[in-house]
C-alpha positions in Angstrom: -16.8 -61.4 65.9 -13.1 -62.2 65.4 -12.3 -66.0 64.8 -11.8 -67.2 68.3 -14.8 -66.4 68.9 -16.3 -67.9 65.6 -14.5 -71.3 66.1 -15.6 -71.8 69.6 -20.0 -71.0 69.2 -18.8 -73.9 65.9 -17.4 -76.2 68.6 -20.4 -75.5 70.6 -22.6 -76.1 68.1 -21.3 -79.5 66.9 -21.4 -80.3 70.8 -24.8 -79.5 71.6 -26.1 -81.0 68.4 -24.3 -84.2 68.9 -25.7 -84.1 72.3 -22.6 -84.1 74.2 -21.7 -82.6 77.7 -18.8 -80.6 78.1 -17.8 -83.4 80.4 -18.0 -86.0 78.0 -16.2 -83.9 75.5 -13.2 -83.6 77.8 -13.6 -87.2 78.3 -12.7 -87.8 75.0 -10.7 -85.1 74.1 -8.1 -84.7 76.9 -8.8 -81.5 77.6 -10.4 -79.9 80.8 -13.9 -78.9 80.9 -12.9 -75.3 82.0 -10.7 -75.0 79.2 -13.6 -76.6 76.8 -15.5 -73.7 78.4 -13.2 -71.0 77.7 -12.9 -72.1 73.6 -16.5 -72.2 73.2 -17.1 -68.5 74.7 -14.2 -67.5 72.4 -11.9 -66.7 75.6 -9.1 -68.8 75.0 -6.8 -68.5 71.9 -6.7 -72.3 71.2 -3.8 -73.7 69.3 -4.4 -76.5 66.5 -2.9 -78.8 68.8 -5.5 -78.5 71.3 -8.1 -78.2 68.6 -7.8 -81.2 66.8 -8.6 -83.6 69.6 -11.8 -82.2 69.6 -12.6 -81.9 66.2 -11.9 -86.0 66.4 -13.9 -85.9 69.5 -16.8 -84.5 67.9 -16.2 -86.1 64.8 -16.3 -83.4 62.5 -14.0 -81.5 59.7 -11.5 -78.6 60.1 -13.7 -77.2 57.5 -16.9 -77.7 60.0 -15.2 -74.9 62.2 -13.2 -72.9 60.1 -14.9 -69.5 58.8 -15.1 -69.4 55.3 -13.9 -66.8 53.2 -16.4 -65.9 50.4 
């Protein structure tokens, strides 16, 4: 699994667990539900730009999404 991949089934994760729709998540984050989409199956290369909003959105760390390296 490379890391787009990774950070996007985190992002979907947080989502679903926080009971959030995609909708409502691109609601609050700005960004489009398709491209919401396309993180979370780990087919688009998100920048940190684009990122952040949702980690606000979901309320969660950088650290929540971010694959560690042990």
């Amino acid at each position: 699994m490379n890391i787009t991949e990774f950070v996007g089934k985190k992002i979907r994760h947080y989502r679903k667990n926080k009971g959030k729709t995609l909708e409502e998540l691109s609601s609050a984050s700005g960004l489009t539900v398709n491209y919401l989409s396309m993180i979370e199956k780990g087919e688009a290369n998100a920048t940190l730009m684009k990122l952040e909003p949702v980690i606000y959105a979901l309320e969660i760390t950088w650290t929540d999404i971010i694959p560690k390296n042990d």
